[in-house]
TILUMLUM-563020 format. One record per residue (C-alpha): residue in three letters; x, y, z. Coordinates in steps of 0.1 Angstrom, whole numbers, plus 5000, padded with zeros to 4 digits. Example, Ala and Ser with C-alpha at 12.3 -4.5 7.8 and 13.67 -1.06 7.14 Angstrom:
REM TILUMLUM-563020
ALA512349555078/SER513749895071/
REM end
This chain:
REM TILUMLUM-563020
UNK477746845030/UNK480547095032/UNK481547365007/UNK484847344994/UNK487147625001/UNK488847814972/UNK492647754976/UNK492648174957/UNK490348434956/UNK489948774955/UNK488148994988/UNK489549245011/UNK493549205007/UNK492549334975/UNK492549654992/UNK496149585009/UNK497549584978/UNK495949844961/UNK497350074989/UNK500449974989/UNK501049944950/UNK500750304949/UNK503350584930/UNK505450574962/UNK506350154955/UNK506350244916/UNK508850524920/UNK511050334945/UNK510950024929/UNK512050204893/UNK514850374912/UNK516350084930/UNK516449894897/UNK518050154875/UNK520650194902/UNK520949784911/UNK519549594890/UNK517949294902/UNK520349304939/UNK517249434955/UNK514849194946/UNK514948954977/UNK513749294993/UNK510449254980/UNK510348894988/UNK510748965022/UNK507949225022/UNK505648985008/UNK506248785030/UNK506248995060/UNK502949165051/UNK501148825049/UNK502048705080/UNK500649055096/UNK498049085073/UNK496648765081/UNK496748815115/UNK494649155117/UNK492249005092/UNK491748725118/UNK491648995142/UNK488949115124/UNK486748775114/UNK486848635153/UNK485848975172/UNK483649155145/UNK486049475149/UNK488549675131/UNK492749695153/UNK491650055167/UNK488449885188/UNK490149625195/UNK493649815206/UNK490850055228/UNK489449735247/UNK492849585253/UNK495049895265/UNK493050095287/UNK495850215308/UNK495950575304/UNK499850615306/UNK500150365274/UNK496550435259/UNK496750795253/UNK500250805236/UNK499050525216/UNK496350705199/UNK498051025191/UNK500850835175/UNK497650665150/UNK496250985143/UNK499951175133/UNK501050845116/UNK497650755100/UNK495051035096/UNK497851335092/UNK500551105076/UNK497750955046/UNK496951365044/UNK499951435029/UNK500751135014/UNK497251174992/UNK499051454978/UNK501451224966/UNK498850984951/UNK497251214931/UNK500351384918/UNK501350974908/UNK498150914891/UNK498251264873/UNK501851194861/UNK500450904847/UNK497651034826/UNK499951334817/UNK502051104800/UNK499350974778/UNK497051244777/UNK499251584778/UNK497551774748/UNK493751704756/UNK492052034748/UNK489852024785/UNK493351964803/UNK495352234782/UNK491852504784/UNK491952424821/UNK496052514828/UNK495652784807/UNK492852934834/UNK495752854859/UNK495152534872/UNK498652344878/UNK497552044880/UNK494251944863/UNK494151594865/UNK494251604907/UNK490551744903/UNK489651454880/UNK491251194907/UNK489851364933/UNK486351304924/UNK486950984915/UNK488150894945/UNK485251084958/UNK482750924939/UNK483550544947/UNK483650614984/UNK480050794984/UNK478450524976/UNK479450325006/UNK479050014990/UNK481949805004/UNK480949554973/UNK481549804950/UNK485049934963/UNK486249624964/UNK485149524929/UNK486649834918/UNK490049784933/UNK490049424921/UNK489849604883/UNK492149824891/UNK494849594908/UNK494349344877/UNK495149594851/UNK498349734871/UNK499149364870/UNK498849324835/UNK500049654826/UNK503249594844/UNK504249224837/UNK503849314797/UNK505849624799/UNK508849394820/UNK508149114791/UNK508949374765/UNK512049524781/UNK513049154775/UNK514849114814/UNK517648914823/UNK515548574840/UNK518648434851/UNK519848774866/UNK515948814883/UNK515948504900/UNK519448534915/UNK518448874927/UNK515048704942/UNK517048424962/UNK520048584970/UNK520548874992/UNK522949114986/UNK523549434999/UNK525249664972/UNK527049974986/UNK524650234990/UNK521850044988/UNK520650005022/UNK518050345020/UNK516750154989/UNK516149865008/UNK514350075037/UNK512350225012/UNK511249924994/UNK510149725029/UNK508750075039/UNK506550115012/UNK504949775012/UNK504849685051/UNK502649985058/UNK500849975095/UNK497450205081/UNK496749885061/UNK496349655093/UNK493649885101/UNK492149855066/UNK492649495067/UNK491249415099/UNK487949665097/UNK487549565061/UNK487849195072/UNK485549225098/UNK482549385078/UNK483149145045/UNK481848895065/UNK479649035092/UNK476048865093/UNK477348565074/UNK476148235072/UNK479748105071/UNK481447945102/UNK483948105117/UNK486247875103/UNK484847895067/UNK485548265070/UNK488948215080/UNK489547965056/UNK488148235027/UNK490848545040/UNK493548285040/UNK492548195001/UNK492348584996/UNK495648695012/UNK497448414993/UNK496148564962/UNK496448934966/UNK499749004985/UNK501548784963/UNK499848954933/UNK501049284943/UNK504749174950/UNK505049044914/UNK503749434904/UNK505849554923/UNK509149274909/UNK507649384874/UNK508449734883/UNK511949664896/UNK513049414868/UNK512049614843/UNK514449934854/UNK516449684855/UNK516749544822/UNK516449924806/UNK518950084825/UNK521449934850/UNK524749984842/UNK523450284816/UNK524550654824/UNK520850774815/UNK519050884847/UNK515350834857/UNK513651024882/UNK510450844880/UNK508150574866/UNK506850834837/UNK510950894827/UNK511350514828/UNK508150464805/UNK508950714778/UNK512550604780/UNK511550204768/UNK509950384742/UNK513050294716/UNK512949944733/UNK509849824738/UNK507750084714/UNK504650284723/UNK503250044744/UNK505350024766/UNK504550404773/UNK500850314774/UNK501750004800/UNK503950204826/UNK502250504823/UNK499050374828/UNK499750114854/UNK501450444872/UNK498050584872/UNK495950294881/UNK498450264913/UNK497650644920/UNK493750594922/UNK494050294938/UNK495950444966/UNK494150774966/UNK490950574971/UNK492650315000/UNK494850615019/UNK491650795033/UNK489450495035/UNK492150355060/UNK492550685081/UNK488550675083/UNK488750355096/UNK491550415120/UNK490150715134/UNK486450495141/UNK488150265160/UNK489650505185/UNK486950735186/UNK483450625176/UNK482150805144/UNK478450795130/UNK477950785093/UNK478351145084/UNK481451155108/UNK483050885090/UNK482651055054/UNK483751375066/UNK487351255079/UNK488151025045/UNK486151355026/UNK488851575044/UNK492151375034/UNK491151384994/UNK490451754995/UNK493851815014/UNK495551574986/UNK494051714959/UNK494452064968/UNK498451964975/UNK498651814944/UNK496852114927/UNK498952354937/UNK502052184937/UNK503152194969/UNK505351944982/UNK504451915019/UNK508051825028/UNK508351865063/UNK504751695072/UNK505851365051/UNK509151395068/UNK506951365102/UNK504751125087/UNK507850925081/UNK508850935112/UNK505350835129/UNK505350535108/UNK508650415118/UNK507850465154/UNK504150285145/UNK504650025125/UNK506749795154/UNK504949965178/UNK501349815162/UNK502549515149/UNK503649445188/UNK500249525193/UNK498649335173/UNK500749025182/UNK499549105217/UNK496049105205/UNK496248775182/UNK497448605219/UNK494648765242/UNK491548635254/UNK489348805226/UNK490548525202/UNK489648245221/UNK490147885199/UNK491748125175/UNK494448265192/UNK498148245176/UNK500047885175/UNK503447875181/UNK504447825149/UNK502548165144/UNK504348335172/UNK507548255161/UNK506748345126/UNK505348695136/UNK507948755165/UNK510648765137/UNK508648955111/UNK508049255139/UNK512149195152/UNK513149305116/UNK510549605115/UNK511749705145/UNK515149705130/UNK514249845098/UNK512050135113/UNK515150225142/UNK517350245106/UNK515150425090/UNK514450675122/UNK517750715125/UNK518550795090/UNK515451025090/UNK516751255122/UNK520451245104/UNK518751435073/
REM end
């Protein structure tokens, strides 16, 4: 008697798309709508469909060997000359990079509860004492308190919450701003490249194909299902059901986000800076809650990548150098102080994102070669790519590799 395989579920591409629906995709996703409309939109498709096709091969990375990309990437390249190099480029891209993006997070998920709670007496008493930002305290131990536990259960569960009320939060707030469908899916099959529009496009790829979440993937992969019952096949079969489910979920977020700049102010001579602007700008459109909907999907996508952003550099860091328990907790402890003290103080680490930048467009063709390396060696056995799958990923990293020299180049320029 076999079991039947769900054709969607929920596991841990949850936490893929809770890291990359984070304010980073919110803001740039507003932005490119309010200055394109729906052009852009094909950009998203594409990184849908780029992160599935890498995300389902460091999840089966992580299912056939029991390990998480860094292991694996140790036992596959131990050639000094390439190894070395390799793992400093991880930690400046990963570990240092997700420090000073947590900054970021916070300050996202703080803008969004400032927009809805602004006058609470605690958060007034508590900037009257001084601090700037009150809120990055109350993330922070959130954040904090859901990774303590080390419950990989319960973090998931969480996430799954969290991801389902951005969805729902944002797809009612681009229903009210009443879009233009015929516009939206012209914009999803068509590409155009508007003048100008090419850094939007960079930033819209760049903040959904994101290399710190094949680490995630592929460790969080690997423990979902370690010590189960399940063939290796049945496993498979259940991350295949799960990535179809949750990547796809957080494009249409993140199309949500887009479209609904879109409709409220392409073509307009109003300006938005962020997601908070846009939200209290639909206001006279849409009516309250379509305040409550964007501000509060803004800071559900802060928490969800202030909680993913540390748990992805802990998990990068294990696999190139060991870490016991206390180890571990220490390096994802680390990141959330350094966010939230960022964000508390409202610093804008400029020059350390700008690096973190540019580590990430060095890594993420760099790992992606990697891991298609990996997916074709030995370790996988029966499980190893196809060709269909080779041809399918060989494309997907050819166009990172384009998009991160772009973006490399455009980064050194400014």
């Amino acid at each position: 008697m076999t079991t039947k395989t769900p054709v969607f579920t929920l596991g841990p591409a949850t936490l893929v798309t809770a890291a990359f629906i984070g304010p980073g995709t919110v803001i740039s996703a507003s932005l490119a709508g309010a200055d394109y409309g729906y052009a852009l939109l094909w950009a998203l498709l594409f990184s849908v469909f780029a992160t599935m096709v890498l995300q389902e091969m460091a999840a089966r990375l992580g299912i056939v060997t029991g390990q998480g990309l860094g292991e694996n990437l140790r036992q596959l390249y131990r050639q000094p000359w390439l190894k070395y190099p390799l793992m400093l480029l991880i930690i400046a891209a990963v570990v240092i990079g997700n420090s000073a993006y947590q900054g970021g997070n916070i300050s996202g998920a703080s803008m969004g509860a400032d927009a809805l709670w602004q006058q609470s007496t605690v958060i007034v008493l508590m900037r009257e004492q001084g601090i700037t930002n009150p809120w990055a305290i109350v993330f922070g131990f959130i954040a904090i308190a859901v990774l303590w536990q080390r419950n990989y259960l319960l973090i998931e569960r969480f996430l799954i919450g969290l991801v389902l009320l951005m969805s729902l939060a944002f797809l009612l707030t681009l229903i009210l701003s009443k879009p233009d469908v015929v516009s939206l899916f012209k914009g999803l099959l068509i590409p155009t490249l508007p003048d100008g529009a090419l850094l939007s496009v960079i930033a819209l790829v760049g903040t959904t194909v994101v290399p710190y979440s094949l680490f995630l993937h592929a460790a969080a992969s690997a423990r979902k299902w370690q010590g189960s019952s399940l063939s290796c096949q049945q496993q498979l079969a259940l991350s295949n059901a799960d990535i179809r489910t949750a990547i796809p979920l957080g494009g249409l977020i993140s199309i949500a986000i887009l479209s609904t700049a879109a409709a409220a102010f392409y073509g307009q001579e109003h300006r938005i800076n962020n997601a908070v602007d846009l939200a209290q700008s639909l206001q006279p459109l849409a009516g309250d809650a379509a305040l409550w909907l964007m501000a509060g999907g803004l800071m559900a996508a802060g928490v969800t990548s202030a909680i993913t952003a540390p748990l992805a550099a802990a998990y990068a860091l294990n696999g190139l150098f060991p870490l016991n328990k206390a180890q571990f907790r220490v390096c994802w402890l680390l990141i959330i102080v350094i966010g939230v003290s960022l964000s508390s103080l409202g610093i804008r680490p400029l020059a350390v994102i700008w690096f973190a930048q540019v580590a990430n467009g060095i890594l993420l063709p760099l790992i992606s070669l990697a891991l298609l390396l990996a997916v074709n060696s030995p370790l996988m056995g029966q499980y190893r790519n196809t060709l269909r799958q080779n041809i399918v990923g060989s494309t997907v990293w050819l166009l990172t590799l384009l998009l991160s020299g772009r973006s490399l180049y455009l980064a050194i320029l400014a």
